[in-house]
DRENPA-3360 file (N, C-alpha, C; in nm, 2 decimals, always signed):
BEGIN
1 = XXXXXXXX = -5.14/+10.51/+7.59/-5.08/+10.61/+7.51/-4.93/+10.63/+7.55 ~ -4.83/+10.66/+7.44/-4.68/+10.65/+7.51/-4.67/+10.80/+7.54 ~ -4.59/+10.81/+7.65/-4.53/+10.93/+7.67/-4.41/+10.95/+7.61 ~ -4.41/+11.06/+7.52/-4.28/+11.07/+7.48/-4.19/+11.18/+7.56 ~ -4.07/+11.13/+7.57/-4.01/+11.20/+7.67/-3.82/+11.26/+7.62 ~ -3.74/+11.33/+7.62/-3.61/+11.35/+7.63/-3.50/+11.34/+7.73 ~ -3.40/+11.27/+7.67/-3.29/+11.26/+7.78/-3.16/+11.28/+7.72 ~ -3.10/+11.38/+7.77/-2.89/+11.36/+7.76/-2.83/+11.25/+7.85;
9 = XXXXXXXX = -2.77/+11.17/+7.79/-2.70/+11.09/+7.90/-2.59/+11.02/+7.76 ~ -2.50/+11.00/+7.85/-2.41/+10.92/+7.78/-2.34/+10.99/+7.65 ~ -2.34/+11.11/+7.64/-2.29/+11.20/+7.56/-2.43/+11.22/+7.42 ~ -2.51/+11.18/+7.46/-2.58/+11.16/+7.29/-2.75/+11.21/+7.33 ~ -2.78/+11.32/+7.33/-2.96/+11.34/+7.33/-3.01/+11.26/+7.25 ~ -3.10/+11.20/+7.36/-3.19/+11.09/+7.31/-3.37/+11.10/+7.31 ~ -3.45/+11.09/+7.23/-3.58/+11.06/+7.24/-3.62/+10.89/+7.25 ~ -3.73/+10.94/+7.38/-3.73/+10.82/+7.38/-3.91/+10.79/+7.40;
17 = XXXXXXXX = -3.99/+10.64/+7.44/-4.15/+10.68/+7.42/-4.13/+10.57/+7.56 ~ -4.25/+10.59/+7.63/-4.31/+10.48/+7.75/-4.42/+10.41/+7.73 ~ -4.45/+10.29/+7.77/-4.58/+10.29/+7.78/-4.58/+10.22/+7.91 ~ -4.70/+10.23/+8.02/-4.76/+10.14/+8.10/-4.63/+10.19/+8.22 ~ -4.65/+10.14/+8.33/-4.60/+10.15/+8.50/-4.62/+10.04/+8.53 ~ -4.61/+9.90/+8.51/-4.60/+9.77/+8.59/-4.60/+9.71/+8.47 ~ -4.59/+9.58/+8.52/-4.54/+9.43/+8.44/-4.42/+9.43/+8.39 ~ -4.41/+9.30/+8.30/-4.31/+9.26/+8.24/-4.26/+9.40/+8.12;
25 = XXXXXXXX = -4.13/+9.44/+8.12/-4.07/+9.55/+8.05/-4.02/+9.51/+7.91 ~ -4.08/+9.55/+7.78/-4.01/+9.49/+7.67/-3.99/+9.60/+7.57 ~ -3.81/+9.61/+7.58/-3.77/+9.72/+7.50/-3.74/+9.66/+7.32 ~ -3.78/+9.80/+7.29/-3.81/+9.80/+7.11/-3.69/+9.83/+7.06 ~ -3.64/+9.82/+6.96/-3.49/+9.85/+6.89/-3.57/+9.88/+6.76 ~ -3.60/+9.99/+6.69/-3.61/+10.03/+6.58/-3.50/+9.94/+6.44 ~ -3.53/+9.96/+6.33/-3.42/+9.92/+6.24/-3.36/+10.05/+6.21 ~ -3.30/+10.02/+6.08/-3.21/+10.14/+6.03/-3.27/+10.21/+5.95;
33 = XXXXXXXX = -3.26/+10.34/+5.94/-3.42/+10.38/+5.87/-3.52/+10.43/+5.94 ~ -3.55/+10.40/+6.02/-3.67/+10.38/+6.13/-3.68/+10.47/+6.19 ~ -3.75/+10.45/+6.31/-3.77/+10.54/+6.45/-3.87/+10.49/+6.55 ~ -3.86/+10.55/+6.63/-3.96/+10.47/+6.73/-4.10/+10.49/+6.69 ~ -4.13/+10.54/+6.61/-4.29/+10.50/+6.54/-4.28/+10.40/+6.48 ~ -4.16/+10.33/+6.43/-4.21/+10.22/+6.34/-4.24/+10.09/+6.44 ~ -4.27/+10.14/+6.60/-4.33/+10.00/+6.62/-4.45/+10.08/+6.72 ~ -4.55/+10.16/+6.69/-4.69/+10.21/+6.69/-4.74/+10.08/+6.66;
41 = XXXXXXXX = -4.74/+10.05/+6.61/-4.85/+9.95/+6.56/-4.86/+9.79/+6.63 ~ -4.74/+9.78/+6.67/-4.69/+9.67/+6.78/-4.73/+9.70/+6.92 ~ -4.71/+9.80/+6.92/-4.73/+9.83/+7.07/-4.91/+9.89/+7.11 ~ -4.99/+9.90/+6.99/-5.14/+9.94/+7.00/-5.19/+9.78/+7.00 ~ -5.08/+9.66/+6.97/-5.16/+9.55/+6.97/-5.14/+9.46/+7.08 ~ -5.00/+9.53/+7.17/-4.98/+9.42/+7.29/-5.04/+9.43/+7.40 ~ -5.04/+9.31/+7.48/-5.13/+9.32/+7.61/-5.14/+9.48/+7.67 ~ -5.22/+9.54/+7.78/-5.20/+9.62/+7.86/-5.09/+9.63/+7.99;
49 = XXXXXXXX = -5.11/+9.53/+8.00/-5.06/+9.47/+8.10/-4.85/+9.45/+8.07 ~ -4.80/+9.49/+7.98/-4.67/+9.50/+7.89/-4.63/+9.60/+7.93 ~ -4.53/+9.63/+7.98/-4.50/+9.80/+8.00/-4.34/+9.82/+7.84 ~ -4.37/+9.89/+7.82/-4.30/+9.89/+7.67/-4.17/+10.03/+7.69 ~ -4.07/+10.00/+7.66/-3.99/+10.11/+7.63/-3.88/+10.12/+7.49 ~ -3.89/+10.24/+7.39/-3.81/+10.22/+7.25/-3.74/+10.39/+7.27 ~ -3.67/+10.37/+7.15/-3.61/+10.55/+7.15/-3.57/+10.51/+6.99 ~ -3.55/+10.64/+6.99/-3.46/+10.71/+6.83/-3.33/+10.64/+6.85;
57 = XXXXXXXX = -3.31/+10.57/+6.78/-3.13/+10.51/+6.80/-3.02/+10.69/+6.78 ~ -2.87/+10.66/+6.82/-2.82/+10.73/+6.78/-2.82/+10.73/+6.62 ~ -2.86/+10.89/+6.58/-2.87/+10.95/+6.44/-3.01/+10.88/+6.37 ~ -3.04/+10.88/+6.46/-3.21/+10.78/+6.36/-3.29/+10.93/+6.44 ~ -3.39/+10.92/+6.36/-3.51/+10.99/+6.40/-3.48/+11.12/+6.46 ~ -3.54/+11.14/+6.61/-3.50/+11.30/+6.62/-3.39/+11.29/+6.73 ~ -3.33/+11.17/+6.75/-3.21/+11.16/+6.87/-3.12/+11.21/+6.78 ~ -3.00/+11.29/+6.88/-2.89/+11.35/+6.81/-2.80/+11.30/+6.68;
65 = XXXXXXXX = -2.78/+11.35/+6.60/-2.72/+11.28/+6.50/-2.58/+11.24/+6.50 ~ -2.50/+11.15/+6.40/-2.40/+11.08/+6.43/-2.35/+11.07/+6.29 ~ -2.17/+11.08/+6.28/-2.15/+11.05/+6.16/-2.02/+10.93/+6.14 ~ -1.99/+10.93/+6.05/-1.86/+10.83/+6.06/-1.90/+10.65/+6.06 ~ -1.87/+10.60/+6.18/-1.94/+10.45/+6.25/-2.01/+10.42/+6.30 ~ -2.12/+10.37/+6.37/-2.18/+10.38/+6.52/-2.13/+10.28/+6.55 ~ -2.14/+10.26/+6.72/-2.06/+10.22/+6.80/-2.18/+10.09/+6.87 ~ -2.18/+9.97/+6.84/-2.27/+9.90/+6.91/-2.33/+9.87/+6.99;
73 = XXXXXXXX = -2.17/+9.89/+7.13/-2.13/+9.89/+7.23/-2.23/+9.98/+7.29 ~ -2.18/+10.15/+7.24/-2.24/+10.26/+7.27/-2.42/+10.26/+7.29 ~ -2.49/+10.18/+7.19/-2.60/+10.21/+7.16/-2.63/+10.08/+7.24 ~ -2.61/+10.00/+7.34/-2.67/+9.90/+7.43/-2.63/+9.98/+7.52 ~ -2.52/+10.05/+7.56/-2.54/+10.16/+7.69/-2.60/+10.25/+7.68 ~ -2.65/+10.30/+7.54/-2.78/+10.35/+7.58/-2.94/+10.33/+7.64 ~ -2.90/+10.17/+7.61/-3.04/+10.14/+7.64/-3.04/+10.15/+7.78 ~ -2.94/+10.04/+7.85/-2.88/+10.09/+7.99/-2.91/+10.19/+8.07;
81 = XXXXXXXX = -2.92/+10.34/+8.03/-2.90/+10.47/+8.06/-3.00/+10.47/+8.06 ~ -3.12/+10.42/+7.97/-3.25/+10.47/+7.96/-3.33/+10.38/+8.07 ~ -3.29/+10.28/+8.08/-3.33/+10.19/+8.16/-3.31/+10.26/+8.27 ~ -3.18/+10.32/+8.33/-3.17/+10.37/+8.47/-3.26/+10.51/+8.48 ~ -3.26/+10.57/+8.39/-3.33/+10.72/+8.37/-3.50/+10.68/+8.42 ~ -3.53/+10.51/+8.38/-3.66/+10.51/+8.40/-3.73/+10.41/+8.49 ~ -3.60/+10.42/+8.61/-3.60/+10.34/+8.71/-3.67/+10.16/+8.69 ~ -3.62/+10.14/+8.54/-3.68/+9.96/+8.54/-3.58/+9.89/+8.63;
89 = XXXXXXXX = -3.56/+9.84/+8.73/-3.50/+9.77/+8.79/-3.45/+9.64/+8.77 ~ -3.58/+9.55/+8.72/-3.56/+9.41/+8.69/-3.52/+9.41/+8.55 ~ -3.50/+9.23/+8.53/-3.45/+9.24/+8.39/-3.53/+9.27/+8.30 ~ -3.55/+9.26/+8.18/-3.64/+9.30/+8.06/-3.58/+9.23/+7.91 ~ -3.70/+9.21/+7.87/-3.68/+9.15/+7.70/-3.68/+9.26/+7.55 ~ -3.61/+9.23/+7.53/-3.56/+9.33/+7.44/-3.58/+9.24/+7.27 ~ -3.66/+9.34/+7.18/-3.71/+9.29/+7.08/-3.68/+9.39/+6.98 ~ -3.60/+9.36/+6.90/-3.55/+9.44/+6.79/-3.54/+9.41/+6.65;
97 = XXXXXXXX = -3.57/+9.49/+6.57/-3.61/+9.46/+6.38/-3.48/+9.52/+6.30 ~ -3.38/+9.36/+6.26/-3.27/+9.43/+6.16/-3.15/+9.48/+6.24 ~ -3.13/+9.60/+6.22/-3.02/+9.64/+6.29/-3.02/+9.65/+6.44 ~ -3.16/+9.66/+6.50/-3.20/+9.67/+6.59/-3.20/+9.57/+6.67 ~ -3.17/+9.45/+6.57/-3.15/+9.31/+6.66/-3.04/+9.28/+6.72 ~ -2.93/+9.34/+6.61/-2.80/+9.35/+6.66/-2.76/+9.43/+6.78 ~ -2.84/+9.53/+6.85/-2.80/+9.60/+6.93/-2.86/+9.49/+7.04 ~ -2.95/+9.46/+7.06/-3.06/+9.34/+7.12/-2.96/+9.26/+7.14;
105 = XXXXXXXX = -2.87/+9.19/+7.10/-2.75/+9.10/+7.09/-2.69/+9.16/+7.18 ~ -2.60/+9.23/+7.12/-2.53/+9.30/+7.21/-2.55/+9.34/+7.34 ~ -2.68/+9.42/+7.35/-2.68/+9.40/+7.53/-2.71/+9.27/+7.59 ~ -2.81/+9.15/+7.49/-2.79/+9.11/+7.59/-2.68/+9.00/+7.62 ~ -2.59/+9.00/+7.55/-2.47/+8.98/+7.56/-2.35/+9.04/+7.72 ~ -2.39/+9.18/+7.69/-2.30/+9.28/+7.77/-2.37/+9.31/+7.93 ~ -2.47/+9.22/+7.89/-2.60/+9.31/+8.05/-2.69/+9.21/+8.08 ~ -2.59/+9.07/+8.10/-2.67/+8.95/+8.12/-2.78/+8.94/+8.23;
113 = XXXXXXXX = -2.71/+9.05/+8.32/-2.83/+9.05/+8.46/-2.95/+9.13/+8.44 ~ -2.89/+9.17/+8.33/-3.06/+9.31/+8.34/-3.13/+9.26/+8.17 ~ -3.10/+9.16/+8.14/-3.14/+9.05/+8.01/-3.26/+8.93/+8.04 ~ -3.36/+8.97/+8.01/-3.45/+8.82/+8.04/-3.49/+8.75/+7.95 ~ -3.46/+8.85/+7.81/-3.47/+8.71/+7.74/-3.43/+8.83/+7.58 ~ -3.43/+8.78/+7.46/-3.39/+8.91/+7.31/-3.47/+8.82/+7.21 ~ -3.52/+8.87/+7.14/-3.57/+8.84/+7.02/-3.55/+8.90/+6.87 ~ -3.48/+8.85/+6.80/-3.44/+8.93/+6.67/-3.55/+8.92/+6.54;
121 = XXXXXXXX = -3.61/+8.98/+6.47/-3.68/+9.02/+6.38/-3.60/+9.00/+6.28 ~ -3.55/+8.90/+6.18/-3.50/+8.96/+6.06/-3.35/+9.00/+6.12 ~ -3.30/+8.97/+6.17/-3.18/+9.03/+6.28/-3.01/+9.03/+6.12 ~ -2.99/+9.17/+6.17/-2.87/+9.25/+6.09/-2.77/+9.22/+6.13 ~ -2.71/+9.08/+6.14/-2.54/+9.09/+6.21/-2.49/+9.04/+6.09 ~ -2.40/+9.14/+6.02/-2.32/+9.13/+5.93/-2.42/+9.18/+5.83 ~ -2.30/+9.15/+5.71/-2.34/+9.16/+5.53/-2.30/+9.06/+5.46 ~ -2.43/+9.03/+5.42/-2.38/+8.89/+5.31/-2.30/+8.96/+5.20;
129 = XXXXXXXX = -2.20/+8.83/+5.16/-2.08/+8.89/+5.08/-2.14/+8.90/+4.94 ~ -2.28/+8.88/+4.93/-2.30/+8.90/+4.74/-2.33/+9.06/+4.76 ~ -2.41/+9.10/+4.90/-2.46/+9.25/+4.90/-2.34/+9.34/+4.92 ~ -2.21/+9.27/+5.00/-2.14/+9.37/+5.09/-2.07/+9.49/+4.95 ~ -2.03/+9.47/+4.84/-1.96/+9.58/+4.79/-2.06/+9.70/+4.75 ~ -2.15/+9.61/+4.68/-2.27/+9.70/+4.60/-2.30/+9.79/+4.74 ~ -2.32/+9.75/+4.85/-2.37/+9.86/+5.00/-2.28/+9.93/+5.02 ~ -2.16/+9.91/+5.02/-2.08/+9.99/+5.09/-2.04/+10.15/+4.97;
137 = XXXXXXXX = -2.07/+10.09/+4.84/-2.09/+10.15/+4.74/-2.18/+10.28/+4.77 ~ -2.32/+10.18/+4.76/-2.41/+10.27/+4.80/-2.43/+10.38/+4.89 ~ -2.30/+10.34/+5.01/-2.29/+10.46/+5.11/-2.27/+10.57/+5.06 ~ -2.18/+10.59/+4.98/-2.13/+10.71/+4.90/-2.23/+10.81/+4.85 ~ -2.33/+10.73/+4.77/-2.50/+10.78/+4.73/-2.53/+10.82/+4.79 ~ -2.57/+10.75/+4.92/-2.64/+10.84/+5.06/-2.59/+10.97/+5.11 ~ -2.44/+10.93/+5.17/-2.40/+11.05/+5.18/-2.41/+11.18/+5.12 ~ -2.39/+11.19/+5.00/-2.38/+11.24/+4.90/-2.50/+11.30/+4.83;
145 = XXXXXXXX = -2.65/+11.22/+4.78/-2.74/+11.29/+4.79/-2.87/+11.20/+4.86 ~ -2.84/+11.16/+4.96/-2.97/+11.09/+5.05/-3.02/+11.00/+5.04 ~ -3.09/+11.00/+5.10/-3.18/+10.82/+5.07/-3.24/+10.81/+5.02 ~ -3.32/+10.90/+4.91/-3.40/+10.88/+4.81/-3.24/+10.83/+4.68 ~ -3.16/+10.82/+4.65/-3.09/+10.79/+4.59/-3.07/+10.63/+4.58 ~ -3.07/+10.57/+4.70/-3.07/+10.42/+4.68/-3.28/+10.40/+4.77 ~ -3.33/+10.42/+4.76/-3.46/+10.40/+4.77/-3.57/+10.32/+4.72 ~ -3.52/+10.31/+4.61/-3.62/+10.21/+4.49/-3.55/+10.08/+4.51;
153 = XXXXXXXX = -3.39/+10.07/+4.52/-3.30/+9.96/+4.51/-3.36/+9.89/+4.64 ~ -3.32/+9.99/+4.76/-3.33/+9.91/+4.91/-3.49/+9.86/+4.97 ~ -3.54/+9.89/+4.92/-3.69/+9.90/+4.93/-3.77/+9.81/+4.89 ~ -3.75/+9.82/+4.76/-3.80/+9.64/+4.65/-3.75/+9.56/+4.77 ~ -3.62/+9.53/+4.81/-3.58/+9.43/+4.89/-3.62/+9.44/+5.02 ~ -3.66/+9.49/+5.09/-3.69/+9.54/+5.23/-3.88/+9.49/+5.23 ~ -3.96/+9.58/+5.14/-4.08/+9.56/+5.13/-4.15/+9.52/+5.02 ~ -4.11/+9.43/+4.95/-4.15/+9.35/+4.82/-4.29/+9.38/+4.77;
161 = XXXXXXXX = -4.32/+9.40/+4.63/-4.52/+9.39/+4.60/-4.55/+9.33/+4.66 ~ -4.54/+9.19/+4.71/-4.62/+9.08/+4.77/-4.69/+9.15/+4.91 ~ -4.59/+9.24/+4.94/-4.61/+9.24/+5.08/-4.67/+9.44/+5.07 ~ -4.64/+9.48/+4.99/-4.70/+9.65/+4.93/-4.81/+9.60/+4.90 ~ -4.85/+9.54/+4.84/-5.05/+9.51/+4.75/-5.09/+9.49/+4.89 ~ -5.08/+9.43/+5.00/-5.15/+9.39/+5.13/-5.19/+9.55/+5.19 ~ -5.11/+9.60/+5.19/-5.15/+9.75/+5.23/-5.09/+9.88/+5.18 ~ -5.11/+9.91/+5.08/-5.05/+9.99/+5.00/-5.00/+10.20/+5.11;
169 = XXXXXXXX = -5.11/+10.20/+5.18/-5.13/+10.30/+5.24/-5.03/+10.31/+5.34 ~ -4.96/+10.20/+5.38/-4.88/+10.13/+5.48/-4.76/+10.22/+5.44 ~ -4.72/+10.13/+5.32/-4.59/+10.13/+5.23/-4.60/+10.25/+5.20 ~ -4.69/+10.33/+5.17/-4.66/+10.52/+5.13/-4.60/+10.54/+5.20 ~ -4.64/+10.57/+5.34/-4.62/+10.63/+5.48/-4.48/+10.55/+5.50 ~ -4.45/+10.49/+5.56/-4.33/+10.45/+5.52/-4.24/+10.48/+5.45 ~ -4.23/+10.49/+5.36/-4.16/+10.51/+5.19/-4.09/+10.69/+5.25 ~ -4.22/+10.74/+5.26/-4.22/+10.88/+5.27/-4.11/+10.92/+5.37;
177 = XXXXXXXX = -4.12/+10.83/+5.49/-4.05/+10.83/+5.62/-3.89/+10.82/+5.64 ~ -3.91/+10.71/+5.57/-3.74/+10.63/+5.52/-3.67/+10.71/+5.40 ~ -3.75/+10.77/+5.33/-3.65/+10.86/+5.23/-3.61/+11.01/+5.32 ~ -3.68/+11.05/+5.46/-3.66/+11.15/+5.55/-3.53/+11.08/+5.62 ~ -3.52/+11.00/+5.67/-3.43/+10.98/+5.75/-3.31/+11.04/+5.74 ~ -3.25/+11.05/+5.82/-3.10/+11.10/+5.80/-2.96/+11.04/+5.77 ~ -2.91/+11.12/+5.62/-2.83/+10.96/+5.54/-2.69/+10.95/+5.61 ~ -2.67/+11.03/+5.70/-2.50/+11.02/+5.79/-2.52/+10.91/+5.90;
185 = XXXXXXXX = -2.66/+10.91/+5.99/-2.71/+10.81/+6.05/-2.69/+10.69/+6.00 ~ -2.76/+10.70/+5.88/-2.77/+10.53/+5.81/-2.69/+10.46/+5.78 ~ -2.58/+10.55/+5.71/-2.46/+10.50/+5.71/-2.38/+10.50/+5.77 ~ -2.37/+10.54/+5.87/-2.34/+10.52/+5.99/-2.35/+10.38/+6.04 ~ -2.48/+10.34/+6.10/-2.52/+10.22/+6.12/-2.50/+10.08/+6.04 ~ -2.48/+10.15/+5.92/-2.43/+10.04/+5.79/-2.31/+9.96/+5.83 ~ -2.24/+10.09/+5.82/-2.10/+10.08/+5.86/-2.08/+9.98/+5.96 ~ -2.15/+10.03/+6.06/-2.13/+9.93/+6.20/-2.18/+9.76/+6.16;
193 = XXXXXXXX = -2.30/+9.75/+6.11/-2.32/+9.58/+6.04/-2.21/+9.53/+5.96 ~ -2.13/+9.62/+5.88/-2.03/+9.55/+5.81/-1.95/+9.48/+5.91 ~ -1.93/+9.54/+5.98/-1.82/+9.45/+6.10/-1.85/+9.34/+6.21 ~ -2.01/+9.32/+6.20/-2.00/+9.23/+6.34/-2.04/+9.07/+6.21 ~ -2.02/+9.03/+6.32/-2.05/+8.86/+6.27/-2.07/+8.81/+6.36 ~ -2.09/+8.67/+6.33/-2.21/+8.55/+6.44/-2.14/+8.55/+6.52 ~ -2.03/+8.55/+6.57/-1.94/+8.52/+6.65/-1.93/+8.63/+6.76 ~ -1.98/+8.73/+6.69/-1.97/+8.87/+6.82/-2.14/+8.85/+6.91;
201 = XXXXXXXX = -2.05/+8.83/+7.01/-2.20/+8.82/+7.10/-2.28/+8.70/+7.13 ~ -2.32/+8.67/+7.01/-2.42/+8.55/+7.00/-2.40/+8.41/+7.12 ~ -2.24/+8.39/+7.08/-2.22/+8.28/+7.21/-2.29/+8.28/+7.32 ~ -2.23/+8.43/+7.36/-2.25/+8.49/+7.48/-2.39/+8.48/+7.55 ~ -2.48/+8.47/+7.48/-2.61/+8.55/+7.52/-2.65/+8.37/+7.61 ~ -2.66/+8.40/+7.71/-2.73/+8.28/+7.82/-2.91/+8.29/+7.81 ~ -2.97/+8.43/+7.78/-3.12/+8.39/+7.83/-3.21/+8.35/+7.71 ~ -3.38/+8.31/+7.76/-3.41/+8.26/+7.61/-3.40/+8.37/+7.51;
209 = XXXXXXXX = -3.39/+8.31/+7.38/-3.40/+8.35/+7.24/-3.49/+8.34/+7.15 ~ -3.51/+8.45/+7.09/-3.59/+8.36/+6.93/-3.57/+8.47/+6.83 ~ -3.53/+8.40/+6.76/-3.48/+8.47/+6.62/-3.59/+8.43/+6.47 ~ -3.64/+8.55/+6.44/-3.77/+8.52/+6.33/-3.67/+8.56/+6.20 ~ -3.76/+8.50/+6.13/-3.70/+8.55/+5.97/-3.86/+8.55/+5.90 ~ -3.85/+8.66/+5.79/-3.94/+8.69/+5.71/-3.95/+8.60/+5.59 ~ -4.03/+8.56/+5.56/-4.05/+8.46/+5.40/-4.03/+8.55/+5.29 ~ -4.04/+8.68/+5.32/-4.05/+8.75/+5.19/-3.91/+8.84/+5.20;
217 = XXXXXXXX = -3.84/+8.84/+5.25/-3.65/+8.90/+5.27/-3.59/+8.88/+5.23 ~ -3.50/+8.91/+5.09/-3.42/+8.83/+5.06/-3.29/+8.92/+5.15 ~ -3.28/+9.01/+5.19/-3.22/+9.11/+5.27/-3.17/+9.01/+5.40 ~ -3.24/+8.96/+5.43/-3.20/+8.80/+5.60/-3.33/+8.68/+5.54 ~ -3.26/+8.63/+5.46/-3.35/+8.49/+5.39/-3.37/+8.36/+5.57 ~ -3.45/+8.38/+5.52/-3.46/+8.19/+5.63/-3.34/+8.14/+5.65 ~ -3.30/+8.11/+5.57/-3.19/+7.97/+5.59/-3.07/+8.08/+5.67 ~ -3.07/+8.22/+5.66/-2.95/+8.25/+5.70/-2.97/+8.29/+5.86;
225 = XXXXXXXX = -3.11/+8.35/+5.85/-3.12/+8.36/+6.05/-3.13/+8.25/+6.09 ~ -3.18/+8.09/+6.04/-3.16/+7.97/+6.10/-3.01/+7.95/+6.14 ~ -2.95/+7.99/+6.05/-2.78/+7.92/+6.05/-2.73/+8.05/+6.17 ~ -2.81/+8.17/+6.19/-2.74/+8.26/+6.32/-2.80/+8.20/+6.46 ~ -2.93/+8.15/+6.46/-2.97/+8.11/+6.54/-2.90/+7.94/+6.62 ~ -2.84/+7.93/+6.50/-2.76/+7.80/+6.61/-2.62/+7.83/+6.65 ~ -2.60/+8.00/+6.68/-2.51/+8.05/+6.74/-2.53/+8.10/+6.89 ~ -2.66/+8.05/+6.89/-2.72/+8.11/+7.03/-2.78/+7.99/+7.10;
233 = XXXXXXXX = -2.73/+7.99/+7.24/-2.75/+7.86/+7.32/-2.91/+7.87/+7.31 ~ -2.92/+7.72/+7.31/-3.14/+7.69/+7.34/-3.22/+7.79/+7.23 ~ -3.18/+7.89/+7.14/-3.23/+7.98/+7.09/-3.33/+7.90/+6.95 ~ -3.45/+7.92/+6.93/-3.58/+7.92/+6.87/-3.55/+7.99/+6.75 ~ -3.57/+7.92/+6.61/-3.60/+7.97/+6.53/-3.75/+7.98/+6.45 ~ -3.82/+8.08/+6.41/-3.91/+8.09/+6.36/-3.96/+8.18/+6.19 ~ -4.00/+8.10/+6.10/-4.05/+8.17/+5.99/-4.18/+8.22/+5.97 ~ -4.13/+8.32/+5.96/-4.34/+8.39/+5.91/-4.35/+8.48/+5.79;
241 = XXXXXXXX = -4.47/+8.47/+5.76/-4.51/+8.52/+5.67/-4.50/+8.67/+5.65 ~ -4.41/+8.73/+5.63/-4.36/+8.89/+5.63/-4.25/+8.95/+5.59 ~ -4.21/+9.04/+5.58/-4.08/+9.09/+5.53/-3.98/+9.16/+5.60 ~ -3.86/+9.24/+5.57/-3.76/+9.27/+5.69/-3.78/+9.35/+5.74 ~ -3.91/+9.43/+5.74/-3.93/+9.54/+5.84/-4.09/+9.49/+5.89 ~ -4.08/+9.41/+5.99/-4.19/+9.28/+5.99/-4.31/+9.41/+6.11 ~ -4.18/+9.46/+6.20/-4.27/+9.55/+6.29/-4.36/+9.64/+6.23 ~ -4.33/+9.73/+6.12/-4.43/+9.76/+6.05/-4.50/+9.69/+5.95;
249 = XXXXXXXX = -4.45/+9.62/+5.85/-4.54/+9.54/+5.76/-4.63/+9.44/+5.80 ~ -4.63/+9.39/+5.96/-4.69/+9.28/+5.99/-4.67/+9.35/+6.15 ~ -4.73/+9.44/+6.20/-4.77/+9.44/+6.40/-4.84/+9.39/+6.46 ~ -4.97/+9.32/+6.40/-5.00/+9.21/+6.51/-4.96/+9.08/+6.50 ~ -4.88/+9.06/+6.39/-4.81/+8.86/+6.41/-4.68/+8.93/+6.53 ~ -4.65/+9.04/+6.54/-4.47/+9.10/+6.56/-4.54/+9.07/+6.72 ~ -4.67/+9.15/+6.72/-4.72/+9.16/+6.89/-4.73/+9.03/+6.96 ~ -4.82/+8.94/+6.83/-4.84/+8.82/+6.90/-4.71/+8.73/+6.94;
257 = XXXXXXXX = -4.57/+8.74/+6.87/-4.45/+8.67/+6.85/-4.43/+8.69/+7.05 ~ -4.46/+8.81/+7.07/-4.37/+8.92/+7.19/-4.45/+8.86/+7.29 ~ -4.57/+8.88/+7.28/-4.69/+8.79/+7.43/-4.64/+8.68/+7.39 ~ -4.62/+8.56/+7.31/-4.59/+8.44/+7.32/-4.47/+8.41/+7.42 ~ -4.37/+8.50/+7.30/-4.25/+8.51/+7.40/-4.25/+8.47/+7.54 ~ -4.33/+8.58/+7.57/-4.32/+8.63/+7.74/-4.38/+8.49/+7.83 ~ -4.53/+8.51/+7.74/-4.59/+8.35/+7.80/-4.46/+8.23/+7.84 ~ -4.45/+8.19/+7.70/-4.38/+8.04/+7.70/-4.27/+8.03/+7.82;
265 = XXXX = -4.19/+8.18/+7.81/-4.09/+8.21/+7.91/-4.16/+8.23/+8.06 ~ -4.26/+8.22/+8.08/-4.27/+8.26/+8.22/-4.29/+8.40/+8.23 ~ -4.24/+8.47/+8.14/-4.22/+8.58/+8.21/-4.34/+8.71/+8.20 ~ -4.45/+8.66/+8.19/-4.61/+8.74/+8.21/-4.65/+8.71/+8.29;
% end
């Protein structure tokens, strides 16, 4: 069971959840939208033996809210912070969905020594230029009257019928969740993907990698996390059967991806 727990640090209240007091440490990165529930279902499927740590990104979920940009930077020294708050010492693998991946990047870019390995889900660095105006458009909406306003648009693309008819009960709860979120957050975080590209971080990152793409995304298609993935030294590309919120639409391929991980790396 996770304990959920609160912390101020770094100027920003944060929520955050635990699981487990030993083994290998594998921190969760929510996407945009999200919250640290949306990897419940990941974490009910991984070993026991996993000790697990995620939180509310800044302005996601019930962590303090944020308006204007978010700061990349900021949000891997949060993880940092949480990490020291929770005395993990050694390094840890860090697995993130979407925007989530991009923060995943970034530390482990910025925190090579406390980095054992990152895995991106569908990974959010940048905007493709056919989506970039129509989004940034769409910020205005959000702001303005919420995320039920682009909902139907971002959604079709995020969780496709293909992937709704498999569990329809799924996709309510969800649906329900992501139209709650908070729209100064999201676009917030928007904001921040417009700016990064393959080039920020990616070089950098020395430990192993693996970058998945969903078959059913047109939001991070295959061919485009392959082409980010050969921005990252030794880094693994993989396709599966899922869409761009793969942690919830698919938690035990997400779990099994994470024990592999750890396996093949040594690091279980």
């Amino acid at each position: 069971m996770s304990r959920i727990a609160w912390a101020d640090l770094n100027g920003v209240a944060l929520r955050y959840a635990a699981t487990g007091a030993s083994g290998p440490t594998v921190v969760l990165i929510h996407e945009m939208g999200g919250s640290l529930e949306s990897w419940d279902g990941v974490v009910a499927q991984l070993p026991g033996d996993i000790r697990t740590l995620r939180h509310d990104l800044r302005g996601s979920g019930m962590s303090e809210k944020i308006q204007g940009c978010a700061d990349v930077e900021a949000l891997a020294a949060d993880i940092a912070g949480l990490l020291d708050l929770e005395a993990v010492a050694g390094p840890v693998v860090l697995a993130g969905c979407a925007a989530g991946a991009a923060v995943a990047m970034c530390f482990a870019a910025r925190y090579p020594a406390r980095t054992a390995g990152v895995i991106g889900l569908a990974p959010a660095v940048g905007v493709q230029a056919a989506f970039r105006a129509e989004r940034l458009e769409g910020l205005k909406s959000v702001e303005t009257h919420g995320q039920r306003s682009i909902e139907q648009d971002m959604l079709a693309r995020a969780w496709p019928d293909v992937l709704r008819l498999r569990d329809p009960d799924v996709f309510a709860a969800y649906r329900a969740r992501w139209i709650a979120a908070d729209p100064y957050g999201f676009a917030a975080l928007s904001r921040m993907l417009f700016d990064l590209t393959f080039n920020d971080y990616l070089p950098q990152i020395r430990c192993p990698a693996l970058m998945v793409a969903g078959e059913h995304d047109p939001l991070r298609p295959p061919d485009h996390v392959a082409e980010l993935s050969t921005h990252i030294r030794g880094c693994r590309f993989r396709s599966v059967d899922s869409g761009h919120f793969m942690n919830v639409q698919s938690p035990e391929l997400v779990a099994g991806l994470i024990a592999g991980f750890l396996r093949d790396n040594g690091l279980a």
